[in-house]
Backbone as CSV, one residue per row, in Angstrom:
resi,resn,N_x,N_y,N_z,CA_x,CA_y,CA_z,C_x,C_y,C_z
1,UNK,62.962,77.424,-0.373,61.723,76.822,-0.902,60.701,77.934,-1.160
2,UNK,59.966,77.933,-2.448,58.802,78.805,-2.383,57.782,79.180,-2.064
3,UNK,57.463,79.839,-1.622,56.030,80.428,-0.650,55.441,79.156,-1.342
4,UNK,54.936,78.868,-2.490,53.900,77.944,-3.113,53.849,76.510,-2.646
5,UNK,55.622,76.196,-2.786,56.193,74.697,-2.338,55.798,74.723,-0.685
6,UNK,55.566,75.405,0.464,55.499,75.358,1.322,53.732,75.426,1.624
7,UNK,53.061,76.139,0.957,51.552,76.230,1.163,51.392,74.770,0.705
8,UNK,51.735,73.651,-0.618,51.558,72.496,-0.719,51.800,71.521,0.516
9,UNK,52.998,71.495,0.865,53.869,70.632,1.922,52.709,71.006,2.958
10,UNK,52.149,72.215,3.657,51.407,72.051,4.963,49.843,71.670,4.307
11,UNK,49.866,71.361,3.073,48.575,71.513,2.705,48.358,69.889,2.597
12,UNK,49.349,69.450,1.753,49.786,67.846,1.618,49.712,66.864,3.205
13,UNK,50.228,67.847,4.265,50.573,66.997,5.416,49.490,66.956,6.073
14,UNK,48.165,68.372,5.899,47.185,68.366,6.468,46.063,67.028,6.135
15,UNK,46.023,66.814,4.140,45.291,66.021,4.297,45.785,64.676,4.538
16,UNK,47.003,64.386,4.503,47.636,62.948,5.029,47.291,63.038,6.487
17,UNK,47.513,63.714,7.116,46.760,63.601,8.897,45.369,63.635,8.950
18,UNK,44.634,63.961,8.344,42.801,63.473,8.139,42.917,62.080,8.245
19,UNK,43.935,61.994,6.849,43.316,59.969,6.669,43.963,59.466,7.754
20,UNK,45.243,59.801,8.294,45.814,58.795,9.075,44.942,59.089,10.539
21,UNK,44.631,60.136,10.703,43.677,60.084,12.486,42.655,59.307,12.162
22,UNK,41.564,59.930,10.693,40.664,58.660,10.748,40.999,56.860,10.559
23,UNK,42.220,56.690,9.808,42.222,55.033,9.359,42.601,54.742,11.257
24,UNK,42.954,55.332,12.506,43.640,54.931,13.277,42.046,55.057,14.807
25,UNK,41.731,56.252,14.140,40.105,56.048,15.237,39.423,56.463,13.938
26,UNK,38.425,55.353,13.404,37.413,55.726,12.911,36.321,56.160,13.216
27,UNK,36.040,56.204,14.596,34.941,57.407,15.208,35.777,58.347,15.928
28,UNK,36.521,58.779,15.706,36.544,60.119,16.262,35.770,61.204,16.436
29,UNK,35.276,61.299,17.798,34.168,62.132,17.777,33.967,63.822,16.705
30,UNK,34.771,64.265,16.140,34.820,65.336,15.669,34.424,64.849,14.078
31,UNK,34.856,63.867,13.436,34.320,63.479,12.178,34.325,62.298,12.083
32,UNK,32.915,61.099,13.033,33.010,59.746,12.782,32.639,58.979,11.770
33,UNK,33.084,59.748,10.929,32.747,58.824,9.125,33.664,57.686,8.508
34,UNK,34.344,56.727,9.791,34.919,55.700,9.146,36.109,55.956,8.639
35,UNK,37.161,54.835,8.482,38.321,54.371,7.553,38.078,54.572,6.432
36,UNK,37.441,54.041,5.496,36.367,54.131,4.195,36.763,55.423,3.428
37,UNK,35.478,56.502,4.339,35.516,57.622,4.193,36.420,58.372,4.361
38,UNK,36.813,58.266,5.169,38.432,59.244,5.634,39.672,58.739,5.031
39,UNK,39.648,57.858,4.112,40.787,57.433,3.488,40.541,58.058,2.117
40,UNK,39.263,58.007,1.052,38.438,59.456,0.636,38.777,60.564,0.391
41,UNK,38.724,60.931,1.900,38.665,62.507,2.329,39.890,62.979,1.730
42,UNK,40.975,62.186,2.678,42.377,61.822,2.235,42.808,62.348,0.940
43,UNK,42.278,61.200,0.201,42.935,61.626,-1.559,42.004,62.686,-1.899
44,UNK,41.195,62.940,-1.587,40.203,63.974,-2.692,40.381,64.975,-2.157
45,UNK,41.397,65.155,-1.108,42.084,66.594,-0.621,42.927,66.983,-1.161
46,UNK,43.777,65.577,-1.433,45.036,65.635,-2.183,44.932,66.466,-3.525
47,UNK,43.678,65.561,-4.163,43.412,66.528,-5.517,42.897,67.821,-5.573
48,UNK,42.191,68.624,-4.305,41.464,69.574,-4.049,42.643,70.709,-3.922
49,UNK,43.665,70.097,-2.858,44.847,70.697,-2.632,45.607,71.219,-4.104
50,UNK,45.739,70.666,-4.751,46.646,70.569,-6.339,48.001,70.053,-5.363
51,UNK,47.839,69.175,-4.739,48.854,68.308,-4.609,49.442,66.990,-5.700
52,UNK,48.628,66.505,-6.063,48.035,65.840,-7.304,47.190,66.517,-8.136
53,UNK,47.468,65.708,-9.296,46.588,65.923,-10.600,45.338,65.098,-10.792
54,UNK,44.251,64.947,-11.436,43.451,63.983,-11.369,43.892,62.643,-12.222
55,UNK,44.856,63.145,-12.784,45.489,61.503,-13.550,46.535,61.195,-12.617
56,UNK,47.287,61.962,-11.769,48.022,61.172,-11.093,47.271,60.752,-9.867
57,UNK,45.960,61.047,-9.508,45.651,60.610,-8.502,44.939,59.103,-9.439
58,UNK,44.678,58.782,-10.624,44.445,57.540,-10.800,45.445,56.676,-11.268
59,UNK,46.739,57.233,-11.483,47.730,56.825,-11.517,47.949,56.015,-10.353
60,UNK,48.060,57.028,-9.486,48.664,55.921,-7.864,47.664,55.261,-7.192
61,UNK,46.404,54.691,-8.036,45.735,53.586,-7.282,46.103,52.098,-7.883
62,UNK,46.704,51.107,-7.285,47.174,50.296,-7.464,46.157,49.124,-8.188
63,UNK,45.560,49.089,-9.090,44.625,47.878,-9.474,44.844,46.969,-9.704
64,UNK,46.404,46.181,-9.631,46.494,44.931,-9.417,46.217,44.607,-8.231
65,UNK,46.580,45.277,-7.069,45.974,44.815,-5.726,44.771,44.977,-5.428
66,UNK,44.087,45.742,-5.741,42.372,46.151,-5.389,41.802,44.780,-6.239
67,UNK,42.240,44.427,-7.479,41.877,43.244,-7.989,42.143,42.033,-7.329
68,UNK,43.516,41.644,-6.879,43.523,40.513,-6.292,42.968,40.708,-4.796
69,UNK,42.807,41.851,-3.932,41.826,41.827,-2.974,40.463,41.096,-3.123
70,UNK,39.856,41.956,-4.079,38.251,41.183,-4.650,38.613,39.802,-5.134
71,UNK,39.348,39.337,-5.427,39.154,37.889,-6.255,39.106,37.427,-5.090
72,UNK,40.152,37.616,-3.933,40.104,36.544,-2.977,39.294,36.667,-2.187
73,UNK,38.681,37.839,-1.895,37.058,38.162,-1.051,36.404,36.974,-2.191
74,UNK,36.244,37.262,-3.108,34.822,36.297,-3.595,35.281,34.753,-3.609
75,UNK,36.436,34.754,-3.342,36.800,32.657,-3.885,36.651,32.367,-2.577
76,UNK,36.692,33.391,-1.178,36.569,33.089,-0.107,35.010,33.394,0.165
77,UNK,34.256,33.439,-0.091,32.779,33.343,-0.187,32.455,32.094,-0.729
78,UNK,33.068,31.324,-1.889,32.198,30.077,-2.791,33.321,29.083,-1.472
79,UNK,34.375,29.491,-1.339,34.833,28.183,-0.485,34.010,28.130,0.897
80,UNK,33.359,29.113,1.449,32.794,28.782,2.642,31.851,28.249,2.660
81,UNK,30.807,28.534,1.557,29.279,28.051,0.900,29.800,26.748,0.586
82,UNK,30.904,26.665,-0.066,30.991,24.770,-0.239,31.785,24.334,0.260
83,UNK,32.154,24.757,1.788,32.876,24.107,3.132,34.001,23.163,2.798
84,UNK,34.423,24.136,1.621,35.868,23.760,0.819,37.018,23.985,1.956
85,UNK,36.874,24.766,2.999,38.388,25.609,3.402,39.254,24.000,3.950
86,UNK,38.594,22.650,4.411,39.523,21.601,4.536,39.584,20.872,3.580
87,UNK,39.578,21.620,2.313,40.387,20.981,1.591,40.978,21.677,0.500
88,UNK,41.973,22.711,0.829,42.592,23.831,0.740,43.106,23.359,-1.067
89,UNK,43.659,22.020,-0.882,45.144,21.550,-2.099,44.114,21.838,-3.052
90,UNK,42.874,21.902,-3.315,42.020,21.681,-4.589,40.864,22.885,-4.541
91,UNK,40.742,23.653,-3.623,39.455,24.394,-3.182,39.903,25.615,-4.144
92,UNK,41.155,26.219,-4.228,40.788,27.427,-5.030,40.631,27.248,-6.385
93,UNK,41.509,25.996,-7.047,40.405,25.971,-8.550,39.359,25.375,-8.499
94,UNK,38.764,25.003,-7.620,37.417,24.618,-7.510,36.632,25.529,-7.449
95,UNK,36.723,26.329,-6.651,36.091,27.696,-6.281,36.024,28.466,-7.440
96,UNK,37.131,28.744,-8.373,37.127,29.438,-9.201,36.110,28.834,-10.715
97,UNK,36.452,27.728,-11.245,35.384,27.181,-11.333,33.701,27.166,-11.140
98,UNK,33.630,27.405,-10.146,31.960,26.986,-9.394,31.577,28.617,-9.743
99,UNK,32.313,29.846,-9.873,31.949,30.745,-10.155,31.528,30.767,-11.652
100,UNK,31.964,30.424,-12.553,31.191,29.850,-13.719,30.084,28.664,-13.951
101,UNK,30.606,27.825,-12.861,29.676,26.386,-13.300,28.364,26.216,-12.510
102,UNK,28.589,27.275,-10.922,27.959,27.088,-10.265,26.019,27.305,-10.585
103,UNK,25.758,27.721,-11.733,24.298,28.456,-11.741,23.561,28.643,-11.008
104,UNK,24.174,29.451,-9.451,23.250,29.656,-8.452,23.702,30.870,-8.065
105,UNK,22.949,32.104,-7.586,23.083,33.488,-7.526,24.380,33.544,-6.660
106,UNK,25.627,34.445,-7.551,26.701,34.998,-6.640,26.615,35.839,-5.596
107,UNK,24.849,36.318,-5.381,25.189,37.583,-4.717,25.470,37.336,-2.985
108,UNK,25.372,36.376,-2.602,25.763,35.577,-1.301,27.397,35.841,-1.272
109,UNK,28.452,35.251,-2.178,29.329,35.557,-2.012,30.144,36.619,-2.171
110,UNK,29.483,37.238,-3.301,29.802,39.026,-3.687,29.149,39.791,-2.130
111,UNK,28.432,39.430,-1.234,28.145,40.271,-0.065,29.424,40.244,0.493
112,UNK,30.136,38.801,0.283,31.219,38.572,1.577,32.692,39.305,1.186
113,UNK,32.381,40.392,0.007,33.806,41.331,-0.013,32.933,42.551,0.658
114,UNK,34.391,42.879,1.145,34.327,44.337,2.003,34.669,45.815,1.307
115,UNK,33.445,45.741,0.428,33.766,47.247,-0.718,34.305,48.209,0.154
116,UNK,34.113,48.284,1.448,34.483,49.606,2.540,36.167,49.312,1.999
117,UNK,36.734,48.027,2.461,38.138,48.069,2.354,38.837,48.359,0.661
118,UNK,38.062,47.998,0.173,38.493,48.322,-0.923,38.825,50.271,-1.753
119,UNK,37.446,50.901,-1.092,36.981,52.095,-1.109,38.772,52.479,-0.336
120,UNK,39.073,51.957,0.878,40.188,52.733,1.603,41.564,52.410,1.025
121,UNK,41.581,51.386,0.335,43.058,51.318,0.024,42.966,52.163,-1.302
122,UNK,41.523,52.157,-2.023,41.866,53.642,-3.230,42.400,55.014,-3.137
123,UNK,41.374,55.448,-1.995,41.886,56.640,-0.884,43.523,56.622,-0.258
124,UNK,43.606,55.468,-0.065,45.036,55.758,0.757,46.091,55.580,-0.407
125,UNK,46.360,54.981,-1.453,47.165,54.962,-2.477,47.266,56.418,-2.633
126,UNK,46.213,57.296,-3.111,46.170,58.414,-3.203,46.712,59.038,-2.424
127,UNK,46.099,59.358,-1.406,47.034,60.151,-0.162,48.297,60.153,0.207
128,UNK,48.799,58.761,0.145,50.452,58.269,0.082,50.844,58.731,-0.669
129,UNK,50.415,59.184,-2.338,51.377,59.127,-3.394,51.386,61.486,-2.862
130,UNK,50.250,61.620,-2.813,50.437,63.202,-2.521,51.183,63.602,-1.302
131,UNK,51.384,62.669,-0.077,52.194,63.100,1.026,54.032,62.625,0.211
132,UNK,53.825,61.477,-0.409,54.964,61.337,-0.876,55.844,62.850,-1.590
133,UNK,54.859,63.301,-2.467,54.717,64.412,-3.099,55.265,65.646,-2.628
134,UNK,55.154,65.776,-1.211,55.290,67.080,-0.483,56.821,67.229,0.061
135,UNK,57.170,66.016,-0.388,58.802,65.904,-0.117,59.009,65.448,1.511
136,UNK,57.794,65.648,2.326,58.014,65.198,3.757,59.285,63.694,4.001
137,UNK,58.916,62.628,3.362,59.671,61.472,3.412,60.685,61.183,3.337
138,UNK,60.791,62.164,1.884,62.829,62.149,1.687,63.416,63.011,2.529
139,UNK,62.756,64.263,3.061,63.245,64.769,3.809,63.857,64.656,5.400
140,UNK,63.075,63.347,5.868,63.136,62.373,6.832,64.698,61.430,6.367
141,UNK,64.302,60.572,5.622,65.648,59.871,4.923,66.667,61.339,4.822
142,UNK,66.889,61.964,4.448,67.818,62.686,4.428,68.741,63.262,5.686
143,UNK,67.723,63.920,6.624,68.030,64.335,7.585,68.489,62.756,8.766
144,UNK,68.475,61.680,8.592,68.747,60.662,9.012,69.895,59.364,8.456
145,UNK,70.122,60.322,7.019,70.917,59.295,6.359,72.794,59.285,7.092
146,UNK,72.513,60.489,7.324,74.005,60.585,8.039,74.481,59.763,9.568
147,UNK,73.316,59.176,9.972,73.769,58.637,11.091,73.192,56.800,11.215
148,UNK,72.891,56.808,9.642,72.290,55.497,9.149,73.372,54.302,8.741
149,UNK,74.361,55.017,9.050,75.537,54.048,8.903,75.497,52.087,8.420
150,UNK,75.518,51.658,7.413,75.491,50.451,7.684,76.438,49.542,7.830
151,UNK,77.781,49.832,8.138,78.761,49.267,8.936,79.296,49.389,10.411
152,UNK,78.390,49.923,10.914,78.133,50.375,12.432,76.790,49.769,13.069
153,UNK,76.837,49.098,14.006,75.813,49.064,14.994,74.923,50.041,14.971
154,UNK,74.703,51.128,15.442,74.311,52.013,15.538,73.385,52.771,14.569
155,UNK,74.351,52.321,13.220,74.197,53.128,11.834,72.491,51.903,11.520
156,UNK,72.589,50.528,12.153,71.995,49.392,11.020,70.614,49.942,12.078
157,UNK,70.671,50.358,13.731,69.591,50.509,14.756,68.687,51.198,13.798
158,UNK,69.585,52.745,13.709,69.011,53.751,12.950,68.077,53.197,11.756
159,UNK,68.905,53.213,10.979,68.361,52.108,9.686,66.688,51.610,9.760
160,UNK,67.129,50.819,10.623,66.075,49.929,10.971,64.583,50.651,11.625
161,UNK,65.000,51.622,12.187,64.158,52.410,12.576,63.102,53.387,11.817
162,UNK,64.400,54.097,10.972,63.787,54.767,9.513,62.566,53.694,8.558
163,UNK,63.094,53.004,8.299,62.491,51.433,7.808,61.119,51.334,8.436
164,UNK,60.840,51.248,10.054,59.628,50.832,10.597,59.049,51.990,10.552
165,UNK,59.325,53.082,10.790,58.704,54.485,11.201,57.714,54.600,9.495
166,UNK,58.929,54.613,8.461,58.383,55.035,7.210,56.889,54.271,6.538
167,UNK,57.474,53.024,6.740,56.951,51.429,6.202,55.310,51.828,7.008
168,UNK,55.181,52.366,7.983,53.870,52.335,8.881,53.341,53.694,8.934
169,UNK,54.063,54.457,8.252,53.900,56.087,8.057,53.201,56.315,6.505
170,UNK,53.149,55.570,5.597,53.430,55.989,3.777,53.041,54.588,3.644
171,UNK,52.985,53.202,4.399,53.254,51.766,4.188,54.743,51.109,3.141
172,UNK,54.927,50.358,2.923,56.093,49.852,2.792,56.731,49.715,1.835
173,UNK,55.797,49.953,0.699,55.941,49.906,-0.908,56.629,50.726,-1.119
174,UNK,56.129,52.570,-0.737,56.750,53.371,-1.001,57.927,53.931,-0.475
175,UNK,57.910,53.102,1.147,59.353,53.181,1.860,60.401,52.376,1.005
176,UNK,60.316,51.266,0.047,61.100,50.519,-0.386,61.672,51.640,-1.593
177,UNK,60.433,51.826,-2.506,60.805,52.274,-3.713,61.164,54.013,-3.125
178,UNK,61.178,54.340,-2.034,62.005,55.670,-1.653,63.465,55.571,-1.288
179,UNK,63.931,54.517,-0.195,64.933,54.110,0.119,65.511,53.484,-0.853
180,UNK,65.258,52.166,-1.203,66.617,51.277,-2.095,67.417,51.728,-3.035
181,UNK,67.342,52.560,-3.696,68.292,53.258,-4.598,69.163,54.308,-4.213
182,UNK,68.798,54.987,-2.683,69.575,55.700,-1.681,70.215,54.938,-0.919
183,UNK,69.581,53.738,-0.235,70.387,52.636,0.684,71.417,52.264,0.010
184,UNK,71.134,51.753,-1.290,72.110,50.523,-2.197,73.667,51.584,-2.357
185,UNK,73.019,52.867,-3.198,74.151,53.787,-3.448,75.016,54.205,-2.376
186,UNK,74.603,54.550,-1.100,75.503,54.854,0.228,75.995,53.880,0.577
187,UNK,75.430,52.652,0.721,76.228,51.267,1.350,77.453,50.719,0.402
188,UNK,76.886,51.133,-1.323,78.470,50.523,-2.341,79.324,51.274,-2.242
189,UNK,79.420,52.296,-1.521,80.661,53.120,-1.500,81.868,52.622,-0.193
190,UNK,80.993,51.629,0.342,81.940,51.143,1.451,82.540,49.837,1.003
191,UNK,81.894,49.047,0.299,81.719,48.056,-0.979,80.246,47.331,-0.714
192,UNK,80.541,46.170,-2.092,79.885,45.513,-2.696,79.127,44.468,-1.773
193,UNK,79.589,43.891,-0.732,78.945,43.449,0.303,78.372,44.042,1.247
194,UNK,78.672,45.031,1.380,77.719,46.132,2.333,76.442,46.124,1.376
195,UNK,76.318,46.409,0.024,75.294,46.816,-0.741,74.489,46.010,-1.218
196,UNK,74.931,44.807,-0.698,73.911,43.284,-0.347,73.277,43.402,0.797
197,UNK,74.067,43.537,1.768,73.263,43.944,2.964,72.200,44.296,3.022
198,UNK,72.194,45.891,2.525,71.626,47.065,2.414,70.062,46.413,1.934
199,UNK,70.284,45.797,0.705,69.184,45.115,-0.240,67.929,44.153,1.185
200,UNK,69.056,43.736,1.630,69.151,42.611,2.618,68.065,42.945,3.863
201,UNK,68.962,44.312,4.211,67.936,44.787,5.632,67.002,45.423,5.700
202,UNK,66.814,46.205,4.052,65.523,46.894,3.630,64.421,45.915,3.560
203,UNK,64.738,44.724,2.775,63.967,43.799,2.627,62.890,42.848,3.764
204,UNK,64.007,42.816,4.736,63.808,42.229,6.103,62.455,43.150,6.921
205,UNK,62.988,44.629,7.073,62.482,45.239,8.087,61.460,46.189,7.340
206,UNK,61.105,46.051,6.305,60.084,46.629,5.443,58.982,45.725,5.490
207,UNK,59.007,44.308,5.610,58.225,42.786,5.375,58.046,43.255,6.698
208,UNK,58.930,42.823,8.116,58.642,42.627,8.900,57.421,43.998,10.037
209,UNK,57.766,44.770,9.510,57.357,46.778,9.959,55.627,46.545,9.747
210,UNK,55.498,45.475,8.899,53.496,45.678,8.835,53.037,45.016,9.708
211,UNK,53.636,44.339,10.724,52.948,43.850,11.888,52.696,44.749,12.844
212,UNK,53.443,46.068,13.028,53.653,47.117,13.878,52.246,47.456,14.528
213,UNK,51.675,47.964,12.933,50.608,49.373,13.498,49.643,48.428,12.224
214,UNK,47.782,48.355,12.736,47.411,47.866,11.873,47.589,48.954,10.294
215,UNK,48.170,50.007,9.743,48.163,50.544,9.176,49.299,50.146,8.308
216,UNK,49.590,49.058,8.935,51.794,49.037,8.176,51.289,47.604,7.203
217,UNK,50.074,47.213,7.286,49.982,46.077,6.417,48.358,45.527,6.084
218,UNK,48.154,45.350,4.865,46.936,45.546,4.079,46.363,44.421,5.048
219,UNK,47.106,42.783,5.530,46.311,41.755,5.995,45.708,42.460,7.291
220,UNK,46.513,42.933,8.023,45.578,43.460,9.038,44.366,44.402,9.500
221,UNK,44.449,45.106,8.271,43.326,46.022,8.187,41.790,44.826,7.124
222,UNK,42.319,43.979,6.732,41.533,43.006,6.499,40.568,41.951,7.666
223,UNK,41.514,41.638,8.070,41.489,41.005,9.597,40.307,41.547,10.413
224,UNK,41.021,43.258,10.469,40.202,43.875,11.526,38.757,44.302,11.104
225,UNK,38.324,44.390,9.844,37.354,44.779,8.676,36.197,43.356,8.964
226,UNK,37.185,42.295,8.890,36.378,40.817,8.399,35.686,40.722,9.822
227,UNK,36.420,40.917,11.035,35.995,40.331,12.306,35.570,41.393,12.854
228,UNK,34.795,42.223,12.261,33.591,43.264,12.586,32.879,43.172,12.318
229,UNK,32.488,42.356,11.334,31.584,42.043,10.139,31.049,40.639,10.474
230,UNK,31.205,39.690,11.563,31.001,38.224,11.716,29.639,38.415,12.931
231,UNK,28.534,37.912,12.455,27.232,37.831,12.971,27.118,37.461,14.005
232,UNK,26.948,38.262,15.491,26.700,37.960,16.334,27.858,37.887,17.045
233,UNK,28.929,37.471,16.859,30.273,37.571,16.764,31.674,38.363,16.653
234,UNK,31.166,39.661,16.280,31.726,40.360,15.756,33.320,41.439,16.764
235,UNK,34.182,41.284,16.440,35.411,42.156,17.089,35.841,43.426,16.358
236,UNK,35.660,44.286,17.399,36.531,45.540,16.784,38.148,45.389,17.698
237,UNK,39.019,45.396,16.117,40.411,45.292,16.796,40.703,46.716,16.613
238,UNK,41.371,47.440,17.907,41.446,49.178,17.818,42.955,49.193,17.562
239,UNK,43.067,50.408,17.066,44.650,50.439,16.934,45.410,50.273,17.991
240,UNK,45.227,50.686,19.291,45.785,50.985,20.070,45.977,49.051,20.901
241,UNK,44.789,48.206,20.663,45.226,46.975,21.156,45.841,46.323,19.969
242,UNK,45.840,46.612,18.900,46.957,45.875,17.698,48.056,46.076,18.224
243,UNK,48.320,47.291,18.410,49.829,48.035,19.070,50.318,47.434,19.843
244,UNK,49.548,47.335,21.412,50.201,46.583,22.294,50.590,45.144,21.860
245,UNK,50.636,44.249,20.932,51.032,42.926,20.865,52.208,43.336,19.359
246,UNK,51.732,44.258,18.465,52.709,44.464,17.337,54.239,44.967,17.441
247,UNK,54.033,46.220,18.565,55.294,47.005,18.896,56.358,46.023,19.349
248,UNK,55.889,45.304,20.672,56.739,44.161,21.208,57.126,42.990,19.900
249,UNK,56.469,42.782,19.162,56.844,41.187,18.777,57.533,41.791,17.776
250,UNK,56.714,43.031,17.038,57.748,43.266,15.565,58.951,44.060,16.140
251,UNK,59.718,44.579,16.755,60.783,44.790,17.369,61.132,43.507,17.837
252,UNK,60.855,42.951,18.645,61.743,41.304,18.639,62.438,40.770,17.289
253,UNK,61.212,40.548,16.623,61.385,39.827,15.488,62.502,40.693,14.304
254,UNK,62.215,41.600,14.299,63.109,42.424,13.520,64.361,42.383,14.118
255,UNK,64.856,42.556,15.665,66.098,42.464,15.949,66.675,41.420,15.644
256,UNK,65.808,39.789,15.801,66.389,38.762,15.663,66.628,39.061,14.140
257,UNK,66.284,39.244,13.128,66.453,39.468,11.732,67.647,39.937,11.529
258,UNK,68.229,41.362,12.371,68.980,41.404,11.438,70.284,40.970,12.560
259,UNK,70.546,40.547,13.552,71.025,39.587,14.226,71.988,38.872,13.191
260,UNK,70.584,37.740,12.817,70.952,36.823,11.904,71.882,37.527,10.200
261,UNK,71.230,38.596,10.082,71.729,39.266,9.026,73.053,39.637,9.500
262,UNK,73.852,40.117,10.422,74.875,40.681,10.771,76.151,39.509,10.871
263,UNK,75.755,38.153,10.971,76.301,36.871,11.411,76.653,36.434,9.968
């Protein structure tokens, strides 16, 4: 590898460990500027680094999701103002609706999105797509594919492991679209039902891996955002107590998965 490829890779991994210490303690006493910010820091290192380009860093921000984030922050603002949520079967075209029909100031329900969360999943798209970049990931899958066996016990543990580690490391999108075309190809060589599987257990333990760490799945960093934010009321969920209830249940739940998958 070249002196250059290697100054990127520690340069790439440095700013992916900014965002991930801050998205995991957002006060860390050494730089307490938030998830927000440190998800930010994150990508605009990435681009500072020449890990990315400035079009690929707007490349890898996802705006169908940052969009359907905000829509449902604001339809969940007009449904609370019109104490729609019991009556779910009719409330979101209603809601959607009342945002045109309503002629009374949106800015009540436009308060009730969380631009902070939005600000971090821009940042972290970014950062993911430049750590992706540094080759760290495949290099993980690689050095693990040999004992990933998926006609072995052992091989599906592994598997499964790579799967949660990655999925909560990069989040799950890019563990899918890194793995499945490596999973599918190693598993058809044993055959064609193995390479259902394969489809099978990526699918399973990629879905199931965002309950882990609040970092492995967008609802929970929502969750933990919304119920900080409730007047008078308010919870900070820390990573470390997400953990204790995620590690246990999403390892349960995942074993029973592929259990059932193996049967």
């Amino acid at each position: 590898m070249a002196m250059a490829a290697y100054v990127k890779l520690i340069l790439g991994s440095v700013a992916f460990s900014i965002f991930w210490v801050l998205a995991v303690f957002p006060t860390v006493p050494l730089l307490p500027i938030g998830r927000a910010a440190g998800s930010l820091l994150g990508g605009i290192l990435m681009v500072i680094f020449q890990i990315l380009t400035v079009d690929q860093a707007y490349q890898a921000i996802d705006l169908s999701i940052l969009v359907l984030l905000f829509g449902t922050m604001v339809v969940s603002g007009y449904l609370e103002r019109a104490d729609a949520f019991k009556y779910l079967g009719t409330a979101i075209t209603a809601a959607l609706a009342l945002m045109i029909l309503d002629f009374k100031d949106a800015v009540p329900c436009l308060e009730k999105v969380s631009y902070s969360l939005l600000i971090f999943f821009c940042g972290m798209f970014v950062t993911v797509q430049g750590f992706n970049k540094t080759g760290i990931p495949s290099a993980l899958w690689e050095l693990m594919e040999p004992y990933a066996k998926i006609d072995e016990i052992s091989g599906i543990v592994v598997l499964a492991l790579v799967i949660l580690v990655l999925s909560n490391l990069v989040s799950n999108v890019p563990t899918v679209l890194l793995l499945g075309a490596r999973m599918a190809a190693s598993a058809a060589l044993i055959s064609t039902a193995y390479e259902k599987k394969a489809w099978l257990i990526l699918a399973w333990v990629s879905t199931v891996a965002g309950n882990l760490s609040l970092l492995g799945s967008a609802a929970s960093l929502i969750v933990c955002e919304q119920a900080s934010r409730v007047p008078n009321l308010g919870y900070t969920l820390t990573f470390w107590n997400h953990l204790k209830f995620g590690v246990p249940s999403t390892l349960l739940v995942t074993g029973i998965g592929l259990l059932l998958l193996k049967s």
